[in-house]
N, C-alpha and C positions, 0 to 999 in steps of 0.2 A: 722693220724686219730686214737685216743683212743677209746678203748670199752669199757663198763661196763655192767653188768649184771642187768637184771632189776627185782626187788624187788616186791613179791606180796603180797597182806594180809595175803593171806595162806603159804605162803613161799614156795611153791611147783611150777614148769613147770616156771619158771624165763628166759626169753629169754635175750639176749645180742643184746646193742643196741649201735650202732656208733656216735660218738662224732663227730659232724663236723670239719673239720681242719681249715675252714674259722674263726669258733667262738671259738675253745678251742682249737686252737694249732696254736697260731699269737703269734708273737716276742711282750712282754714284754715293752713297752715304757712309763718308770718309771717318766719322768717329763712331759710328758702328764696326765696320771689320776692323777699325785699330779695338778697340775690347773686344771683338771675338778672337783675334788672332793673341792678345794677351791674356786671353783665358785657355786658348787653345796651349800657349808655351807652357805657361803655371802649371797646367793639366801632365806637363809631360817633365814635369821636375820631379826629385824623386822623392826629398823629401826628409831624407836621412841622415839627416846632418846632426851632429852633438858635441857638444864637449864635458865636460869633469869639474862638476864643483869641487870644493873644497873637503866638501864630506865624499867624496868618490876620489878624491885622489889618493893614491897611496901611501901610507907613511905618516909622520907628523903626531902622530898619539901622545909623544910627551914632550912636554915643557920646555921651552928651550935654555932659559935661566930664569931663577928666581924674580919673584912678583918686584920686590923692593932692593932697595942697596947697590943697584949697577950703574945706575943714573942714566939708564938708558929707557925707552918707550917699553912698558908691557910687552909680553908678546903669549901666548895661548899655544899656536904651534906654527912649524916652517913650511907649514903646507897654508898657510893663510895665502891669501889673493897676492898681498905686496912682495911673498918672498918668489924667488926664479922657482921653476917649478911646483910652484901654486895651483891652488884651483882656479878655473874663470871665472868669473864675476856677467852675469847675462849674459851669455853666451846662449849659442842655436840649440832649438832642441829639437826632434822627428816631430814634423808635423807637415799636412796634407794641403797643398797647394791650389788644390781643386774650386774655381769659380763653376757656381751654379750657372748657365746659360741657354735661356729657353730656346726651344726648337725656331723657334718663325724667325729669333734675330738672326741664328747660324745659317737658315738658308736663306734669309734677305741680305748678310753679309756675304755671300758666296754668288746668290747672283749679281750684286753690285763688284764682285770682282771679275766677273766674267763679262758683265757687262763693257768693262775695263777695257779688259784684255780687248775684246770684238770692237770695240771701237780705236782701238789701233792698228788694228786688221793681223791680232796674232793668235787670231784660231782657224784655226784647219783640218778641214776633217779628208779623210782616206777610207778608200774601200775596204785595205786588206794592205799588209807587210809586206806578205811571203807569198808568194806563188804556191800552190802546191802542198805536202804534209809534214815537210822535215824544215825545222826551224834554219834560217840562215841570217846571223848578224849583219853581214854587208851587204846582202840582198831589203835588207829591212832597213839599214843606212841610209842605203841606197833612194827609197821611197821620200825615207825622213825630212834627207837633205830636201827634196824638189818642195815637198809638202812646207816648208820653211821658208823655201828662197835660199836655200847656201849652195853654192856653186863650190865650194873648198872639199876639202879631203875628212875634215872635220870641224866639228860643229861649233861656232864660235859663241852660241849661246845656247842656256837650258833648256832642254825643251820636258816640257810634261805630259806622258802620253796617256791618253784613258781609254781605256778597252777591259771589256768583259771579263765576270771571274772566270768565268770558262774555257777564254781564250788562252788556250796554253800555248798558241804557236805565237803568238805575240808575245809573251812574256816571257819565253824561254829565248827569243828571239833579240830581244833588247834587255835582258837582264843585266847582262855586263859590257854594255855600251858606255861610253865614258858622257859625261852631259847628259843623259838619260834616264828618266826618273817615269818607271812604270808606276800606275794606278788601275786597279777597278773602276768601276762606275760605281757604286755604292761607297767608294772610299772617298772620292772627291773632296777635298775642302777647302778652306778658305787662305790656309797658309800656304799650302804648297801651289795653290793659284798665283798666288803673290810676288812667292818665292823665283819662281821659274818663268823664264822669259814668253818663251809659246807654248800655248797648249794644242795637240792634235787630239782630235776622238776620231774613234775605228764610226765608221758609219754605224753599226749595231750598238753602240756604246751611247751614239748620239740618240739612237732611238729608245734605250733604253732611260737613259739620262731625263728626258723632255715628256717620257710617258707616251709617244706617239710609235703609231704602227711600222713596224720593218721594214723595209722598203724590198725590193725584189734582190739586191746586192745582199742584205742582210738578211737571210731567212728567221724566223720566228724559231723559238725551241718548240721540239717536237713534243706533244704533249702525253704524257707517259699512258702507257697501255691500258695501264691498273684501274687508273680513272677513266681512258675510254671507256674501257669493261663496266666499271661500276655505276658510271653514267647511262649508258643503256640500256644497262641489265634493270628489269624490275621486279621490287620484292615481291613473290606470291604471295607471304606470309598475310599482308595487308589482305589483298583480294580475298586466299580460301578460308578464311576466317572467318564464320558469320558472326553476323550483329545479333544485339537482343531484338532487334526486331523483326528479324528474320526466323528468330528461333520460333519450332511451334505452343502452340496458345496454353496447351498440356505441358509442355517442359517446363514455362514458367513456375506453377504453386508446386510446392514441396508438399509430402504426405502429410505435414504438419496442418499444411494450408488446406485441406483436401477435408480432414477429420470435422472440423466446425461447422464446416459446407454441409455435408455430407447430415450431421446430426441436427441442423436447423432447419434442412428441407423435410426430414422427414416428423421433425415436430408440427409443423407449418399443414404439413398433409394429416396428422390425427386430430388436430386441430381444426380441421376440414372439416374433416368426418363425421367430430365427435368424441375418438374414440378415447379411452382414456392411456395417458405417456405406458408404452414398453418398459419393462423391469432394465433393460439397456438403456433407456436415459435416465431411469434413477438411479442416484450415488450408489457403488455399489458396497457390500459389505464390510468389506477389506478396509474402505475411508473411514466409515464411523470406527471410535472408539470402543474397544471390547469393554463387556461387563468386568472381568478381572482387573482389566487394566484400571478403573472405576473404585476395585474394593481394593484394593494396595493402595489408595490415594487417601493419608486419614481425612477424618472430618475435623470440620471445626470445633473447638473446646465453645461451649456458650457460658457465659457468665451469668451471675446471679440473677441479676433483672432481667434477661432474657430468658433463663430459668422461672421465675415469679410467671412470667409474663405466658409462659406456654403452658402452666398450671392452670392457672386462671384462665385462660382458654376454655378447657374443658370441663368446667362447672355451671351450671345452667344461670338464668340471671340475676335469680333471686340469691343466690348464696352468696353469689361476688358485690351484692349489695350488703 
C-alpha cells in the first residue's frame, strides 16, 4: 500500500493519504486492458459507413450496345462495377462495432492501469482546487502544477483529473484548461488512464472511488430530509389495526354461523327432556311441494302388461287360477 501526500490550495498542513492495494497495487495484466481498451475504441465508432452497389447506383437501365456483332466483351449496363462510376463491389455497410465485455475484466483492466500509473508515482491526490465558491482557472492551475511536480507556466504533460459529479467548482474550474481532461468518479476508465500521463483525485473522489468513509477534508453528502423523515417516522397504520386475534370471540361467526348453533342446542335440550322437535325444526310448509304443483305434473301412460297385471291384482285366487 502506497502513500502520498495530499496537496492543498494553500499548500500548508498537507496530510498523507493511503493508496489502496486492492486498486493501485494489483499485478499488471497487459493483454487484458489491450482488449478492454480495444473494445472500449470499437464501442465508440460509429458505424455508418456505406457505399452503392450496382443496383443503387444511378442510371445504367439500358444496354450499352448490342449483345453480338461489335467484337467487343458483352456488356448488361455502364453502371456495372468495371465501368468509372460503377457500383462497389463489397464494400462497408452500417454495422455496430460493439464488443460484448464483462464487468469483472473492465474493472480488473482499470485497476491494473492504475496500478500502473501509482507505481510510477503519477497519482496524486488534493484536498480542493479553489479556495472559496467562485471557480478560478489559475487558482486551480496553480494547485495542479504543485500536485504534478511542474514548476513551468504550463503543463508539459496530460494530466486526468477525477472529482465528483457534484463538484461543480472543479469542473467549471479546469474545464478549458489546455492539457486538462476532467472526469467524475463514476466515469473513470481504462482509456483515458492510459491515455493521460498523471492522474489527480480530489480527496472526496478518492473516497468515493475505493468505497471508503470521507475523511474530515471531504464531508460525506448530507442525507436528504425526506428520508430522515420517513426513517423515523412510524407507520401507525401497522399498530392501530387489530389482528384476528385480538378481535372479540362474538365478532368472529357471522349470523350464518350463529343459526346451526343455535338450532342444534336446542334439539340436544328436547332431546333431554323427551319432548317431542317444535313445528320450528320441522321443514316448514313453503319447502314441500304443493298438491297443485303434484296434479299439473301428468302421470305415467302404463302399458299393456302393466295394465294385465293390475287387473289381476284385484281378482281373488281362484279366478286368476
Amino acid at each position: 500500500m502506497s502513500t502520498v501526500k495530499v496537496v492543498t490550495p494553500s499548500g500548508k498542513g498537507g496530510k498523507n493519504v493511503e493508496l489502496p492495494a486492492e486498486f493501485f497495487g494489483v499485478k499488471v495484466n497487459i493483454p487484458l486492458i489491450h482488449q478492454v481498451v480495444v473494445a472500449q475504441q470499437a464501442a465508440a465508432r460509429q458505424g455508418s459507413h456505406a457505399t452503392k452497389t450496382r443496383g443503387a447506383v444511378r442510371g445504367g437501365g439500358r444496354k450499352p450496345y448490342r449483345q453480338k456483332g461489335t467484337g467487343r466483351a458483352r456488356q448488361g449496363s455502364v453502371r456495372a462495377p468495371q465501368y468509372a462510376g460503377g457500383g462497389i463491389v463489397h464494400g462497408p455497410v452500417p454495422r455496430s462495432y460493439v464488443q460484448r465485455t464483462p464487468k469483472k475484466m473492465k474493472a480488473a483492466a482499470l485497476r491494473g492501469a492504475l496500478s500502473d500509473r501509482s507505481s510510477h508515482g503519477r497519482v496524486s491526490v488534493v484536498s480542493g482546487f479553489v479556495e472559496g465558491e467562485q471557480p478560478s482557472t489559475s487558482a486551480a492551475l496553480a494547485v495542479l502544477r504543485a500536485a504534478v511536480g511542474e514548476t513551468g507556466t504550463r503543463l508539459s504533460q496530460t494530466v486526468l483529473v477525477v472529482a465528483p459529479a457534484g463538484d461543480e467548482l472543479t469542473h467549471k474550474s479546469l474545464r478549458n484548461a489546455v492539457g486538462v481532461h476532467v472526469l467524475a468518479t463514476g466515469q473513470l476508465n481504462t482509456h483515458d488512464v492510459l491515455v493521460n500521463d498523471h492522474i489527480v483525485f480530489t480527496q472526496a473522489a478518492l473516497s468515493e472511488f475505493t468505497g471508503e468513509a470521507p475523511t474530515e477534508d471531504a464531508p460525506a453528502k448530507a442525507k436528504p430530509a425526506a428520508k430522515e423523515a420517513a426513517a423515523d417516522k412510524e407507520t401507525p397504520a401497522a399498530k392501530e389495526t387489530p389482528t384476528a386475534e385480538d378481535a372479540p370471540a362474538g365478532a368472529k361467526a357471522t349470523a350464518k354461523d350463529k343459526a346451526p348453533a343455535r338450532n342444534k342446542a336446542a334439539a340436544k335440550d328436547k332431546a333431554d327432556t323427551g319432548d317431542a322437535p317444535a313445528a320450528e325444526d320441522t321443514p316448514a310448509a313453503e319447502d314441500t311441494p304443493a298438491a297443485e304443483d303434484t296434479a299439473d305434473t301428468p302421470a305415467p301412460r302404463r302399458t299393456r302388461a302393466a295394465r294385465g297385471s293390475a287387473v289381476g291384482a284385484g281378482k281373488p285366487e281362484e279366478e286368476q287360477q
